[in-house]
SENUFI-215656 format. One record per residue (C-alpha): x, y, z; residue in three letters. Coordinates in steps of 0.2 Angstrom, whole numbers, padded with zeros to 4 digits, always signed. Layout:
XYZALA/...
//
This chain:
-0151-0284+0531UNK/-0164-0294+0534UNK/-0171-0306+0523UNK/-0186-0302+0509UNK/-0178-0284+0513UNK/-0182-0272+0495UNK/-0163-0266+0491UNK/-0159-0257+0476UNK/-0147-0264+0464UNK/-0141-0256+0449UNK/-0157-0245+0450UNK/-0170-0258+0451UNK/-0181-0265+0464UNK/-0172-0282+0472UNK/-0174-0295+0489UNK/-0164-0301+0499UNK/-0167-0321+0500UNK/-0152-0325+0512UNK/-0136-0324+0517UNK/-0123-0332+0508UNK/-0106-0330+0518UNK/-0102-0312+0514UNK/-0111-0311+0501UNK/-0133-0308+0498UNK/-0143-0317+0484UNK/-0155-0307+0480UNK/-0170-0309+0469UNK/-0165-0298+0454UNK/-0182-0295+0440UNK/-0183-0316+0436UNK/-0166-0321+0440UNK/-0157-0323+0458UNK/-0139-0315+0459UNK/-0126-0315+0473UNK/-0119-0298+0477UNK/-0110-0287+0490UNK/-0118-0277+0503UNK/-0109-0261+0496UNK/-0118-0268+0480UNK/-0135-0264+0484UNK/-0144-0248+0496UNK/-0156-0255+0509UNK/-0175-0247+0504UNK/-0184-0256+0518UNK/-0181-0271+0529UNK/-0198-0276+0523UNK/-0205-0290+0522UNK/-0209-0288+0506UNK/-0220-0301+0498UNK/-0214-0302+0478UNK/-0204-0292+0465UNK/-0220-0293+0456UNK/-0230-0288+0471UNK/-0218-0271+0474UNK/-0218-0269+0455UNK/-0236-0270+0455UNK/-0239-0251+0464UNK/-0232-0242+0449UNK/-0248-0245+0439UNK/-0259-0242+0455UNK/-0264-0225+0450UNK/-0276-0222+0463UNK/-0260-0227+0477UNK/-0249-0215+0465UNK/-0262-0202+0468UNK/-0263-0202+0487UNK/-0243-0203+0487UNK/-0241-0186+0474UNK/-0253-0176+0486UNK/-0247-0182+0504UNK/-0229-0178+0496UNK/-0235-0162+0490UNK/-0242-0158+0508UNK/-0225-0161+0514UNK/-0214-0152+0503UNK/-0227-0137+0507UNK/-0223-0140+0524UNK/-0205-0142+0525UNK/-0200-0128+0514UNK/-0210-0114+0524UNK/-0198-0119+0539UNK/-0180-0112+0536UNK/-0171-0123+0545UNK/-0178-0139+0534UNK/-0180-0128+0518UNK/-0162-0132+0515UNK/-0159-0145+0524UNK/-0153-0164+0516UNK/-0166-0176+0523UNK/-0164-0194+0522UNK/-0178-0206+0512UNK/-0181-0214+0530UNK/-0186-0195+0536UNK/-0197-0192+0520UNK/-0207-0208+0524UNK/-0211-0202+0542UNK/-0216-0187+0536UNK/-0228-0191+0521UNK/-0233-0209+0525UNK/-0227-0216+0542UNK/-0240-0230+0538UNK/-0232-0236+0522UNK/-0233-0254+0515UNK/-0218-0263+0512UNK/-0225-0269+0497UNK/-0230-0252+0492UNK/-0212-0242+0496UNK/-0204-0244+0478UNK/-0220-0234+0471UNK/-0219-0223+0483UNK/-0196-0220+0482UNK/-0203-0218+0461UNK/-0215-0205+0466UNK/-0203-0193+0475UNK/-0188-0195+0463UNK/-0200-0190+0450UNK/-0208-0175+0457UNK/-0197-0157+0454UNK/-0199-0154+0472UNK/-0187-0167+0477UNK/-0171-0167+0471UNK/-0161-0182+0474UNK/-0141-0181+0480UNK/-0131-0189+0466UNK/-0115-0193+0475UNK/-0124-0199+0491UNK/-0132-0211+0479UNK/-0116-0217+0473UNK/-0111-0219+0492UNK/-0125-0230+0495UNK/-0135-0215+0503UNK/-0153-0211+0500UNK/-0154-0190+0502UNK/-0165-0177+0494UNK/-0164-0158+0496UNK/-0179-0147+0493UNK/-0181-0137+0476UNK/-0183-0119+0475UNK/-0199-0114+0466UNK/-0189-0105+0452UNK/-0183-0122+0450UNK/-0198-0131+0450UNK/-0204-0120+0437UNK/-0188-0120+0426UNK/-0191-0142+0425UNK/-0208-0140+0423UNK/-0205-0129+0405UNK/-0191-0141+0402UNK/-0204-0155+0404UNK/-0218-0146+0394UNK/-0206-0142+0381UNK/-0202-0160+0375UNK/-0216-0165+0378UNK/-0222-0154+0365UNK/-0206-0148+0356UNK/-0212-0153+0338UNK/-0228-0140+0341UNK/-0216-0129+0349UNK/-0205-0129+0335UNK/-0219-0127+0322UNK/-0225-0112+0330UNK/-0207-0106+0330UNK/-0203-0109+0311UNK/-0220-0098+0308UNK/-0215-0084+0318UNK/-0197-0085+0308UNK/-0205-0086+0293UNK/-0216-0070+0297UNK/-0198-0059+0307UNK/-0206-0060+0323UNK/-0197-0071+0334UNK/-0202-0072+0354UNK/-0188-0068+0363UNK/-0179-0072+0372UNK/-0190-0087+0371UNK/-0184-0091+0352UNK/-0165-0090+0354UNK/-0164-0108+0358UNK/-0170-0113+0341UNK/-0162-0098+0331UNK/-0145-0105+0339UNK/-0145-0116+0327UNK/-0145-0103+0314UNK/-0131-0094+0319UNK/-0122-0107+0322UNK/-0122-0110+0301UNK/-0120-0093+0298UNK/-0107-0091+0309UNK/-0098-0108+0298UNK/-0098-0117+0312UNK/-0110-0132+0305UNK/-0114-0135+0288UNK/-0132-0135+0287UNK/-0147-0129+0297UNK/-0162-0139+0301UNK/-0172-0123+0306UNK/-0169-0117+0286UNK/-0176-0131+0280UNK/-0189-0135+0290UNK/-0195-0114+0287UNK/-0193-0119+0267UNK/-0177-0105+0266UNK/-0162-0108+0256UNK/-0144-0114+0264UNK/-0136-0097+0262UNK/-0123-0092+0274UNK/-0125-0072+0268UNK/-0147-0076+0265UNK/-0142-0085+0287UNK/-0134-0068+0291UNK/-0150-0058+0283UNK/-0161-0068+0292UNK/-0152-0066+0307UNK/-0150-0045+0306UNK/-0172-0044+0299UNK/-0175-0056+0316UNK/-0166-0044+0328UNK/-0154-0059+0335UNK/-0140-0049+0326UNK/-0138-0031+0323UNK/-0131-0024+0306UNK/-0112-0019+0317UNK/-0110-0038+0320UNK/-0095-0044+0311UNK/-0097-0064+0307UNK/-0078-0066+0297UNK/-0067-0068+0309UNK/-0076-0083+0315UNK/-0082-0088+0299UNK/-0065-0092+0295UNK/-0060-0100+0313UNK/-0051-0087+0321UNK/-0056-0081+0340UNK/-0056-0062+0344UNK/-0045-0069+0359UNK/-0027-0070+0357UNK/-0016-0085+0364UNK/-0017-0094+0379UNK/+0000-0104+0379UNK/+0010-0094+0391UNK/+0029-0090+0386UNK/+0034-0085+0405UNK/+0050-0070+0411UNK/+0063-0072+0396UNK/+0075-0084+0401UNK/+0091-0079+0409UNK/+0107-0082+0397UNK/+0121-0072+0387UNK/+0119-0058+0382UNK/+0131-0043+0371UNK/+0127-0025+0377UNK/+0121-0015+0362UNK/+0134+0000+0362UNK/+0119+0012+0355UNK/+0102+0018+0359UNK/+0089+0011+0349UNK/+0073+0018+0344UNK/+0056+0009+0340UNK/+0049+0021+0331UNK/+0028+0016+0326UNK/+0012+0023+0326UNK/+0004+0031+0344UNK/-0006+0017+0348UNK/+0006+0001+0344UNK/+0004-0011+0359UNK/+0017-0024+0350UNK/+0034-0016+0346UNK/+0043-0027+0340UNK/+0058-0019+0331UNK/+0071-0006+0337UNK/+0084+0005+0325UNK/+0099+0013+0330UNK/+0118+0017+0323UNK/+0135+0016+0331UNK/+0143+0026+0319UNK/+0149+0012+0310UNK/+0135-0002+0309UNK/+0118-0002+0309UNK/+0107-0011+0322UNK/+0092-0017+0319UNK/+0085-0027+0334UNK/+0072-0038+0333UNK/+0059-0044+0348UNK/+0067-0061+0355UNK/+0053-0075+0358UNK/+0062-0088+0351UNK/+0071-0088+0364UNK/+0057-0097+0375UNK/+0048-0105+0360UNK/+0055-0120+0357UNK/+0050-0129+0338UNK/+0034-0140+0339UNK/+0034-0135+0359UNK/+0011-0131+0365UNK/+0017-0112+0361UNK/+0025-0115+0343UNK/+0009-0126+0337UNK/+0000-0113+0345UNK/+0007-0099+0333UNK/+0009-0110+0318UNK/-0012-0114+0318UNK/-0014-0093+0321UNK/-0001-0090+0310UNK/+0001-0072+0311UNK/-0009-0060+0324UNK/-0026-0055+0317UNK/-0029-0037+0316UNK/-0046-0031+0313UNK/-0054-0015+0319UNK/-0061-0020+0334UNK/-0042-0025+0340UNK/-0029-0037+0340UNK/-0030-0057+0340UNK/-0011-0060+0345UNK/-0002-0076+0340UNK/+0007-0076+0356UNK/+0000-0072+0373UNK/-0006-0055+0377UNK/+0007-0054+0393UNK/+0023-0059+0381UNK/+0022-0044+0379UNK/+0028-0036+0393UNK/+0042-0048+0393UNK/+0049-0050+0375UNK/+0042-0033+0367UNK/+0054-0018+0364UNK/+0055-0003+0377UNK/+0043-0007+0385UNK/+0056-0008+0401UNK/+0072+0001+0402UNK/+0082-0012+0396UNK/+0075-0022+0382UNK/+0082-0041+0375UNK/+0083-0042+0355UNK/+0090-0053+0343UNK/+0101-0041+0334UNK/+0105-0037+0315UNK/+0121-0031+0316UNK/+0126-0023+0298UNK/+0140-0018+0289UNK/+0136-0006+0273UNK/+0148-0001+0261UNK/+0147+0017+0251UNK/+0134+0011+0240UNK/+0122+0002+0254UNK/+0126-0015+0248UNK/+0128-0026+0265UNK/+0146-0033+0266UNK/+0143-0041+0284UNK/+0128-0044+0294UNK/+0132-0052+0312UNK/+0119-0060+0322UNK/+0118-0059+0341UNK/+0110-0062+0356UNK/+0110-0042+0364UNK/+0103-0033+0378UNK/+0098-0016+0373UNK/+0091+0000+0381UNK/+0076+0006+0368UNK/+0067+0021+0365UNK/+0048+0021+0358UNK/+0044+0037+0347UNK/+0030+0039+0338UNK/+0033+0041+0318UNK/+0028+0060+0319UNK/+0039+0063+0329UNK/+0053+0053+0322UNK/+0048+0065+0309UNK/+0051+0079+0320UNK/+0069+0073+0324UNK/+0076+0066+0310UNK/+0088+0079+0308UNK/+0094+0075+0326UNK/+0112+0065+0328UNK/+0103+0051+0335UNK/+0090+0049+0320UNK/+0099+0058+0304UNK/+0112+0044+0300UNK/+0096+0031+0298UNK/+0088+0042+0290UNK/+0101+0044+0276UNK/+0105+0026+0276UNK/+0087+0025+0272UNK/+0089+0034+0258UNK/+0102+0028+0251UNK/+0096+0011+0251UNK/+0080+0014+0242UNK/+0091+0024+0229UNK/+0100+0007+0227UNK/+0085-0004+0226UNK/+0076+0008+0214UNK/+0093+0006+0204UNK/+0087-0013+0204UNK/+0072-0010+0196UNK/+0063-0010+0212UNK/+0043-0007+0211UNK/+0035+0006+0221UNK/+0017+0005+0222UNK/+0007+0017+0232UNK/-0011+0014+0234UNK/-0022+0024+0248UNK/-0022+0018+0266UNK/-0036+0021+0280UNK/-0035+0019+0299UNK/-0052+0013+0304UNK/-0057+0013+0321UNK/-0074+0007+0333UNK/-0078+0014+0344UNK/-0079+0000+0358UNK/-0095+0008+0366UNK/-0105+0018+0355UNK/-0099+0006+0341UNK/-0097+0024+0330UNK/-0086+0022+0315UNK/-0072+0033+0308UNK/-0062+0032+0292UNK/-0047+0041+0291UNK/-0034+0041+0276UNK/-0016+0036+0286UNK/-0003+0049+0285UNK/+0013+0044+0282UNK/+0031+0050+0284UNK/+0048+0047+0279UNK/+0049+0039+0295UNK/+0038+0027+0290UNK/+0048+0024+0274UNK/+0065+0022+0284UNK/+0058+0010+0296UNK/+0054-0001+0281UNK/+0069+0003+0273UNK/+0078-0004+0289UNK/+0069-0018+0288UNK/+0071-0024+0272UNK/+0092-0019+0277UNK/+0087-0035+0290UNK/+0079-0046+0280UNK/+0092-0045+0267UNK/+0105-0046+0281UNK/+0097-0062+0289UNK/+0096-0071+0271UNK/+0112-0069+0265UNK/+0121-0075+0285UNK/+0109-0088+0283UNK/+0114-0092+0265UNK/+0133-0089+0272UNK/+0132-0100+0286UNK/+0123-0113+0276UNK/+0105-0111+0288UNK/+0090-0121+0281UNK/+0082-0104+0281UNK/+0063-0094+0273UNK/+0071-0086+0258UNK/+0059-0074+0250UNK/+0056-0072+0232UNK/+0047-0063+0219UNK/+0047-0064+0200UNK/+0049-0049+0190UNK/+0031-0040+0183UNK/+0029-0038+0168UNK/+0022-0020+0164UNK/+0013-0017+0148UNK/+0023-0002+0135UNK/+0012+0013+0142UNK/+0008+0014+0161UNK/-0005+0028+0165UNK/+0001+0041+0177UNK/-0009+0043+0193UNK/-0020+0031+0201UNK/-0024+0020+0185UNK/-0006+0019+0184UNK/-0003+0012+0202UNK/-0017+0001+0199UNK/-0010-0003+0183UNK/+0006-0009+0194UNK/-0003-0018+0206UNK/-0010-0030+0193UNK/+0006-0036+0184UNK/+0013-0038+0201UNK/+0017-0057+0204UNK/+0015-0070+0222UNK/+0028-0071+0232UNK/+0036-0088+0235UNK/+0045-0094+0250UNK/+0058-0108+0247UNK/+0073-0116+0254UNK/+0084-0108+0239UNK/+0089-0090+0238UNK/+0079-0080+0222UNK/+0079-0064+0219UNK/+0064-0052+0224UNK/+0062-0042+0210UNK/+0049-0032+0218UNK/+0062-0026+0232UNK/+0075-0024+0221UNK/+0085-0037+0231UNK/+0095-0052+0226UNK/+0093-0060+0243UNK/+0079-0056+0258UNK/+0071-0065+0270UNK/+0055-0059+0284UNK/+0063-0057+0302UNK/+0058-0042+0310UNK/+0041-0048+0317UNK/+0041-0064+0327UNK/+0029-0059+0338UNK/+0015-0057+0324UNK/+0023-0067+0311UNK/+0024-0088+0314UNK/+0038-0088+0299UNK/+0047-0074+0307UNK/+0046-0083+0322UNK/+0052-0099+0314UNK/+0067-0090+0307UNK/+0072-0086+0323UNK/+0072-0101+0329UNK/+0085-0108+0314UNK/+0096-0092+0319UNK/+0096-0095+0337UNK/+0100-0113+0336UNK/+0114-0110+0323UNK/+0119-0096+0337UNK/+0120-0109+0351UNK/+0129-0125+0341UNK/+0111-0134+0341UNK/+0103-0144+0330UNK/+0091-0135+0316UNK/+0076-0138+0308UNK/+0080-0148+0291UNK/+0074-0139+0277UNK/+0058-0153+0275UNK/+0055-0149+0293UNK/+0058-0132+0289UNK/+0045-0130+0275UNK/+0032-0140+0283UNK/+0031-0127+0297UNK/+0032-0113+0284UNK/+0017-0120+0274UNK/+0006-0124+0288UNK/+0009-0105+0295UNK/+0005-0097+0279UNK/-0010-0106+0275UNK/-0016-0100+0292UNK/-0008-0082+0289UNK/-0020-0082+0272UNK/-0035-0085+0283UNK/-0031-0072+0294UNK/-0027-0059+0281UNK/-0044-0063+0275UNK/-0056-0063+0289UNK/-0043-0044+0292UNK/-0049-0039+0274UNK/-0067-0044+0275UNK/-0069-0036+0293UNK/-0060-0020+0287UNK/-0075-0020+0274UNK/-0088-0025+0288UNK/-0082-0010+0296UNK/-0081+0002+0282UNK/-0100-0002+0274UNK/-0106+0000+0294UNK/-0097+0020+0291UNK/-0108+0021+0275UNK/-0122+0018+0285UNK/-0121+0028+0299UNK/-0114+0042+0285UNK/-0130+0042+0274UNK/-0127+0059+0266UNK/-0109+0059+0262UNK/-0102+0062+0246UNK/-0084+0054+0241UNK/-0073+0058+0227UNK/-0067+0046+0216UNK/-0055+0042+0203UNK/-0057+0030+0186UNK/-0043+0017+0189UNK/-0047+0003+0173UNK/-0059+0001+0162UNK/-0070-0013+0154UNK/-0080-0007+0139UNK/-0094+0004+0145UNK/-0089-0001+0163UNK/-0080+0010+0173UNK/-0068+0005+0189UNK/-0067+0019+0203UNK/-0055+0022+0218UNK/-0063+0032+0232UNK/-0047+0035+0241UNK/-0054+0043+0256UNK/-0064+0025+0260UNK/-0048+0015+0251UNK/-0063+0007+0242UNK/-0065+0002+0225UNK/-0083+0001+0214UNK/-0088-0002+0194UNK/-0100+0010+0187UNK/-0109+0005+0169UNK/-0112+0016+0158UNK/-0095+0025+0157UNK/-0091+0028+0139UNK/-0087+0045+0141UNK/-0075+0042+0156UNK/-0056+0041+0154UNK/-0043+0033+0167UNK/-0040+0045+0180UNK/-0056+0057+0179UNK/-0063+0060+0193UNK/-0083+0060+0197UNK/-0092+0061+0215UNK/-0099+0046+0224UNK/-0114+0043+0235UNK/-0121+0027+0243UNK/-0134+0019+0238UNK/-0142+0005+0244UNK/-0128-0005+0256UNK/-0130-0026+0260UNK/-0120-0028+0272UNK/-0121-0048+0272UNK/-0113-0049+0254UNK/-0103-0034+0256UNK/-0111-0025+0241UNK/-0115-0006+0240UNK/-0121+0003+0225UNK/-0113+0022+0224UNK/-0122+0035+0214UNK/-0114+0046+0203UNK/-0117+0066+0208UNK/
//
């Protein structure tokens, strides 16, 4: 490089004054500076005459003029031909196309000019190589900066004309979205206050957000906010398990059936009878989820898989599934309950092992259909026999309506249907309390830091109502559950031991209590009971968000049915009353609603309901009596 040469250095305008060895000074604003060649990119070879003279062109508006319309030509010129349209072209090519005749003084005004015109886009990374190159923008590109531009330059009168149209419901959009963003973000719980509220004068509501949101036409009343309200995706897991790992396994010497509803995508349990012991196997991801491993923190922040009408949020990846769920290929692996009962259902020996089994999936009807087949009727009766022993324990059955509520995925059309149940469904649970009371007393056994399961006794009052007041009735007195290092009985069960075990893939404590199994399996070292507990708690607080955001979307979902139901009529039955206030159960909607003005009402009665008027951002509806 010669020397008075411009060069740019660290952005700005410098000269070279001479060589010193192999290194430049250069005049650098007021200062001189030695640097590397590779420090600085060659502008022109000059001569220039001053940093002030260079500097000088930038408030010339006149030479700023003449240098914007000659680069305008050329842009004009080079872009109707195709092969320079796309072109990179080199600053040294831009120069002989714009102004061949350029000053040396006058070239840093003119390097300004194109990098601040939209036309010219200048190449980052050739820049960082010491490079001067531009490519041409696209008009649509051109026009997509200029608005940019034009919109800070007046985004306080934008904004302004935005909060007035918000104020009146009559957004510009898509225009608007980029303000009301902010909006949804709060209504959504993602920040804690909205500067577009405020500045419209509106109150810092997340339910007043959501009206505002639905009256505006950026949401529609089907949008269901909770599950993210509460932190949850609709996406399940990402951490991948991989194949089940290759290692040891005992043949199971009978079939197995997972018996569940038509449309179960996650069976996780299978039940099956040697003719001496019962079987109960159990879905096997603890074989690949190792304690605190990506996967196990994973699951312990879901804490179980969110289910909500729209679908399924799974705690473990959706393609574990194919892998580690039951009968979904000929030849399942299982953690397996292997039980001993005596003639009055009590467990005298539960094994735990590590089994390969074949599995057969059957829907609950028609396990229904066969449970007088020789396959099915001994579970069936041990079934029986075991909720005659746990009522003989003073175990409480409660049984309070159930609806399956389904979305369509297109037309977003609601239906609520009340479930039907079958014995079946009462055996599988039977057999699953046989596991969780097999798996706590091995663990107890075997001395396991293990998830016992407890539940005080309720107190009922003298005189229970029959019917639905009297289940309700129930379902108050009943008391939390508690989950601790030391057996207690759970009185609601009617057993003196139990533990949860039959869902690890939906379940983070399940999962956890495999993990204590399998390691007591293998002679490996178990979770302590601090480190135990620790991962317990930090499950169930997530498990209580998710049962939340299930609830409150179940809701979401059922006042959407309401609406798109205008003119139907429900029954309704008195469960509690409060004074002059009445509290009703519409079992068809599994829905519950006070009516004032009830004095002539007694628990049970039954009345017919209507909708009234439905807000669906607090989850409020008035019903009418008929």
């Amino acid at each position: 490089m010669n020397k008075n040469a411009l060069v740019i250095y660290k952005t700005q305008p410098a000269i070279i004054k001479e060589l010193d060895g192999d290194k430049y000074i250069i005049t650098y604003g007021k200062q001189e500076q030695k640097v590397r060649e590779k420090d600085v990119i060659l502008l022109s070879e000059g001569p220039v005459t001053s940093i002030e003279k260079v500097l000088t062109g930038l408030d010339d508006s006149a030479l700023l003029g003449q240098f914007n319309s000659s680069l305008l030509e050329t842009y004009e010129l080079l872009i109707s031909e195709p092969e320079t349209a796309t072109a990179p072209l080199s600053f040294n090519e831009i120069v002989d196309y714009a102004a061949s005749d350029l000053a040396p003084d006058n070239i840093w005004a003119f390097y300004q000019t194109i990098c601040n015109m939209p036309q010219f886009c200048q190449d980052a990374e050739a820049l960082k190589n010491g490079t001067l190159s531009f490519t041409l923008r696209t008009q649509e590109q051109i026009d997509e900066i200029n608005q940019k531009k034009y919109e800070k330059e007046h985004e306080a009168e934008l904004r302004q004309a935005f909060i007035e149209r918000l104020k009146n419901r009559k957004l510009d959009l898509p225009a608007d979205s980029k303000f009301i963003g902010e909006v949804e973000a709060f209504a959504l719980c993602q920040t804690d206050k909205s500067k577009v509220l405020e500045m419209a004068g509106l109150p810092q509501n997340i339910e007043k957000a959501h009206r505002l949101l639905i009256e505006t036409g950026i949401w529609s009343e089907i949008k269901n906010p909770h599950p993210t309200r509460l932190g949850f995706s609709f996406d399940s897991a990402r951490e991948q398990l991989g194949p089940m790992p290759d290692e040891e396994r005992e043949e199971a010497p009978c079939v197995c059936y997972a018996i569940d509803s038509p449309n179960a995508a996650d069976p996780d349990d299978a039940v099956g009878f040697d003719g001496q012991k019962l079987w109960v196997c159990i879905a096997d991801p603890a074989a690949s989820v190792a304690p605190d491993s990506a996967i196990d923190i994973a699951a312990r922040n879901r804490g179980t898989t969110l289910y909500i009408p729209e679908g399924a949020s799974r705690m473990l990846c959706e393609s574990s599934l194919e892998d580690y769920a039951l009968g979904l290929k000929e030849q399942s692996n299982a953690l397996a309950f292997v039980i001993t009962l005596d003639d009055d259902c009590q467990i005298s020996d539960c094994e735990v092992k590590k089994v390969r089994v074949h599995v057969k999936m059957i829907s609950y009807e028609q396990a229904e259909q066969q449970k007088e087949s020789p396959e099915l009727k001994p579970l069936f009766e041990i079934a029986r026999r075991n909720l005659a022993r746990r009522n003989a324990n003073n175990a409480v059955t409660i049984q309070m309506p159930e609806v399956d509520i389904k979305v369509d995925r297109e037309t977003k059309i609601v239906t609520v249907a009340p479930e039907v149940k079958y014995e079946s469904n009462d055996m599988i649970q039977e057999m699953m309390l046989l596991a969780g009371e097999g798996a706590a007393k091995f663990a107890f056994k075997n001395k396991i830091p293990f998830p016992f399961v407890s539940q005080e006794a309720p107190e009922f009052p003298a005189k229970v109502p029959d019917g639905w007041a009297g289940q309700f009735a129930r379902v108050k007195c009943m008391r939390k559950r508690s989950v601790g290092i030391t057996p207690a009985p759970h009185a609601g069960l009617g057993l003196s031991f139990y533990s949860q075990v039959t869902s690890p893939l939906r379940r983070y404590g399940d999962l956890v209590a495999h993990q204590q199994l399998r390691a007591f399996i293998d002679g490996r070292r178990l979770l302590d009971k601090d480190e135990m507990l620790e991962r317990i708690a930090a499950g169930d607080a997530a498990s209580q968000d998710a049962r939340k955001a299930s609830r409150l979307s179940e809701t979401h979902w059922k006042l959407v049915y309401l609406m798109q139901n205008p003119e139907q009529t429900y029954q309704a039955f008195c469960i509690d009353k409060r004074g002059s206030d009445a509290l009703f159960l519409i079992p068809s909607l599994d829905m519950q609603t006070t009516l004032k003005g009830c004095s002539n009402i007694n628990l049970n009665d039954e009345v017919t309901l209507k909708a009234g008027k439905i807000d669906i951002t607090t989850q409020n509806v008035d019903f009418i009596r008929q």
